[in-house]
N, C-alpha and C positions, 0 to 999 in steps of 0.2 A: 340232206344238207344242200342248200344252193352253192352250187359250182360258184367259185370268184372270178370276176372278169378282171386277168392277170397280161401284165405287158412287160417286157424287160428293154429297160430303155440303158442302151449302151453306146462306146463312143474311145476313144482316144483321149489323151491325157491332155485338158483344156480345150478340148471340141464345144462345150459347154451344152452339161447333160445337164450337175445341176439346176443350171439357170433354166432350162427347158423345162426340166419337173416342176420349177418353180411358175413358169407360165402356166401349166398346165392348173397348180393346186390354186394359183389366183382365179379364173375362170370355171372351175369345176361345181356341179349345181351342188347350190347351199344346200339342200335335204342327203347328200351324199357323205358318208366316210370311207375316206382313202386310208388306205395304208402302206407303205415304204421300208422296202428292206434296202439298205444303204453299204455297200461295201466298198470300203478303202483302201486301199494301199498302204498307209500312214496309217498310226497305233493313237490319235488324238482324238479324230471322231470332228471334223470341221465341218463335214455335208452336213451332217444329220446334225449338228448344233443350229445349222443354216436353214434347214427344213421343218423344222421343228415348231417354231416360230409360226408358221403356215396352216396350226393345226391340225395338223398330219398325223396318225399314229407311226411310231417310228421305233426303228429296231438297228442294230448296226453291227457288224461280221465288221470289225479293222482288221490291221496286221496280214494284207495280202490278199488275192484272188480267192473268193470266197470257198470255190470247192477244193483249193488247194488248202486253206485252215482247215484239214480232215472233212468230210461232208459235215459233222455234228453242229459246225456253229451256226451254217446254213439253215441244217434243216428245223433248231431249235429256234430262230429268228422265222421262218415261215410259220411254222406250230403255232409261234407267239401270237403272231400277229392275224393266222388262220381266226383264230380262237376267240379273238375279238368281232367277228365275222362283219369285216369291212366289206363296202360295197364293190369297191375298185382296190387289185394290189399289185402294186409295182415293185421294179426290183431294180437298183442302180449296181453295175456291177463295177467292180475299180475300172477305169481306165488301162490298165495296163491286164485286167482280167479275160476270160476266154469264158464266151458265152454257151460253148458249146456243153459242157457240164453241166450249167445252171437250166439247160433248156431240157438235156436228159434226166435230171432230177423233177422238173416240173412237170414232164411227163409221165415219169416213170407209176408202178401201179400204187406206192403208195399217197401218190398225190392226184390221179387224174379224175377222182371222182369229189376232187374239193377244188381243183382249180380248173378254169377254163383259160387255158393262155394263149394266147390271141397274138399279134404280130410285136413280133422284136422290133424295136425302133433304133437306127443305128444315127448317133448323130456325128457328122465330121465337119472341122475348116475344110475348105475349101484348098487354100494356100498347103496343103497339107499332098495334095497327091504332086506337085513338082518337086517334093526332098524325100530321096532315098532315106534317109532316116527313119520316115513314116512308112512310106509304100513296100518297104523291105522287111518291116516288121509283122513276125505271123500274127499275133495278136491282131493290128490291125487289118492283115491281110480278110481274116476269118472272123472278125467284127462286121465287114461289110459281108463277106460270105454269105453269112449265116443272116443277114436281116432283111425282112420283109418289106420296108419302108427305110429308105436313108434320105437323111434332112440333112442340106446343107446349109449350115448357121454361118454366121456374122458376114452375112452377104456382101454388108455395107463396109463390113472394111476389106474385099477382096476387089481384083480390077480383072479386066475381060477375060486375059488370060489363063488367070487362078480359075473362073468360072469354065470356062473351056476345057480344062484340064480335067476339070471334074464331071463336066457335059460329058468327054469323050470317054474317060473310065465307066462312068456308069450305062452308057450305050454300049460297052464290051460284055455288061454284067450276063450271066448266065448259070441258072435263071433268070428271067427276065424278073424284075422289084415290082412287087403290086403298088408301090409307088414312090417315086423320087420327088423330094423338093427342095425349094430352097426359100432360107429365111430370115430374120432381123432378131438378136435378142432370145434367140431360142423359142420360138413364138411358134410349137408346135398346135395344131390344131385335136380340138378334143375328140373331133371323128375317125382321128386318124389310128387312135388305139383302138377302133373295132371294127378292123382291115384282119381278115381271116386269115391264121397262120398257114404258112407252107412249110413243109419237111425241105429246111437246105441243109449240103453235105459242107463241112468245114473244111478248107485245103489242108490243113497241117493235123499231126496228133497232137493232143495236147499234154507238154509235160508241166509236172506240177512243180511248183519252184520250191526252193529248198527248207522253207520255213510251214515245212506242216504241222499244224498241231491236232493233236487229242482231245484238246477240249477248250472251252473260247474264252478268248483273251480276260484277264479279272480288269474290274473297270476302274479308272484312273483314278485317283483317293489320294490326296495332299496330308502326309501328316499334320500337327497340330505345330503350326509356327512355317513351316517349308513354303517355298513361296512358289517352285516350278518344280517339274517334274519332264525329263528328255526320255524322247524314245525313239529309236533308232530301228531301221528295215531295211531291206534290200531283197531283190529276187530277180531276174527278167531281167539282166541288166543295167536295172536302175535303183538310187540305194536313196532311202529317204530319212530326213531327222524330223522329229515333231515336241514342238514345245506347249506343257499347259501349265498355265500361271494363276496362282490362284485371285480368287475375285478382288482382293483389293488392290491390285498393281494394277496401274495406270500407266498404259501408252503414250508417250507425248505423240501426238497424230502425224503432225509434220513431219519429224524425223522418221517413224516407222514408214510413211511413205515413200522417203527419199530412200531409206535404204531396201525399200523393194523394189524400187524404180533404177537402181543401181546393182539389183545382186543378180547376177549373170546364174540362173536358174531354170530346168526345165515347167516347173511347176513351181506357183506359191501362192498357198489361198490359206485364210485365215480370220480368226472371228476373232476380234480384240475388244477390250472394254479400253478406252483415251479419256482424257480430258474433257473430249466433248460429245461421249455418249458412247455407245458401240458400235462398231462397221465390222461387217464383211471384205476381208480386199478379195482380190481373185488378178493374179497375176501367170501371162502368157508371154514368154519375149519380152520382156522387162516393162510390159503394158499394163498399169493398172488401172485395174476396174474399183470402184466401193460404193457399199450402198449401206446406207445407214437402219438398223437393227434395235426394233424394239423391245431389247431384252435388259433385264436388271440383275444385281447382284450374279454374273456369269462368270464362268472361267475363262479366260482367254485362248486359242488355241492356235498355234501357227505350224504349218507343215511346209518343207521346203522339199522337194523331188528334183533330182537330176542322175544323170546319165554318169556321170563322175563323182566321188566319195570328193564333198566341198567341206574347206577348213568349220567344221559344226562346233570346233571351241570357240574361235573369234568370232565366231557368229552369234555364240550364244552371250559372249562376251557385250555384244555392241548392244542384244535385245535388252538385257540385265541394267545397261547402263542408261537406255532409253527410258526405263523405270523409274531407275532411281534419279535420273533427271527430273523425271517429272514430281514424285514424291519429294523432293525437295526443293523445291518452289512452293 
């Protein structure tokens, strides 16, 4: 069997991986199938609803750091997708996940004669190495560790000093990175996945956080009349709620806007169907992004991540009523 030319594209929580796979799967040669393993933090599934769209064969390990869901849901999402015998397979590992597992597993013997895994791509803001927040977190310590290539994204909204900060970290790096860049929109370059891996050592052990499971997640199912469905995570310091609504609630746009742009949140990205079609948001610092999604008859999915357990009744209170605002017009 032809070895898979495999990359693990990783990053911190809104560094913006998946807009970067997303550059990647828009320029990738048409005669090519990729394939995507997508792991989340959140129990909704919002990347791989995101990536989806792209054409992509797609597979998805939710509910935490993927080798911490037992190894099984990993390795039956590689299997899956092995099996389809894609040209190119990539792996998104949560933000808040530890690469160093996923790269021992891709190594390990019973995968090295089906995958060729090739350089870990680490992507970060920039703005990110001046807050202890970030810089103190072993996750992210051992995200750049471990990766062969780190791309620093949203160039354009950092100013000299963010740039510097990350100039001066990366020239401490050791090993030295077979390559650093920086760039606009996640606009990773397609040569840059077949930059030949190095063996690097992780600074921390990794421990596994508290939600291991045995076997993977069952997947989200609305009974017959139920209009949403909550799920609720935590591990690593950080605890997450995720809402999926089924296809026929409508978003009023506006207002789901305003109150992303108002809810004081580490994370909030989410694929909605509104009034006037469906959008992606992708919110960082109370920054929203949206790009508008050619999908029909979808689920809705919203996941909110922060660092502190946030009021998730009134919140769910405001989304419920955002609906039936709109439903009743």
């Amino acid at each position: 069997m032809k070895r898979i030319p495999t990359n693990i594209i990783t990053g911190f929580l809104g560094a913006g991986k998946t807009t970067s796979i997303l550059s990647l799967l828009a320029r990738k040669p048409e005669h090519e199938k990729w394939a995507i393993l997508i792991n989340e933090f959140g129990n909704v599934g919002v990347d791989g609803a995101i990536l989806e769209q792209q054409g992509a064969i797609i597979k998805e390990v939710p509910g935490g750091c993927m080798c911490c869901v037992a190894g099984l849901p990993m390795s039956v999402g590689i299997n899956a997708l092995l099996a389809q015998k894609p040209d190119r397979l990539l792996l998104e590992p949560t933000g808040l996940g530890h690469p160093k597992e996923v790269i021992h597993k891709l190594t390990s013997e019973s995968y090295r004669n089906y995958v060729d895994l090739r350089a870990t791509i680490t992507v970060v803001d920039p703005r990110h190495f001046a807050d202890s927040v970030y810089t103190d977190n072993v996750n992210f310590q051992d995200q750049l560790a471990l990766a062969d290539v780190v791309v620093a994204n949203k160039i354009d909204q950092c100013d000299d000093f963010d740039l510097y900060t990350f100039q001066t970290a990366m020239e401490k790096a050791q090993p030295k990175k077979a390559l650093i860049a920086e760039v606009e929109h996640g606009r990773l370059e397609l040569e840059w996945l077949d930059i030949e891996r190095t063996d690097r050592q992780a600074q921390h052990s990794h421990h596994h956080h508290s939600h291991d499971q045995a076997e993977p997640l069952p997947e989200l199912e609305l009974a017959p009349g139920q209009q949403f469905i909550r799920k609720e995570n935590h591990g690593q310091g950080y605890h997450s709620c995720g809402w999926f609504f089924a296809a026929d609630q409508l978003f009023e746009f506006s207002k789901l806007f305003s109150l992303f742009s108002n809810l004081n949140a580490n994370r909030i990205k989410a694929v909605v169907n509104t009034e006037n079609g469906c959008f992606a948001f992708n919110v960082v610092n109370q920054v929203v992004s949206v790009n508008e999604l050619s999908l029909e008859g979808f689920e809705s999915r919203i996941e909110v991540i922060d660092s502190e357990i946030l009021p998730w009744d009134e919140l769910e209170n405001i989304l419920c009523s955002i609906v039936e605002n709109t439903l009743a017009k």
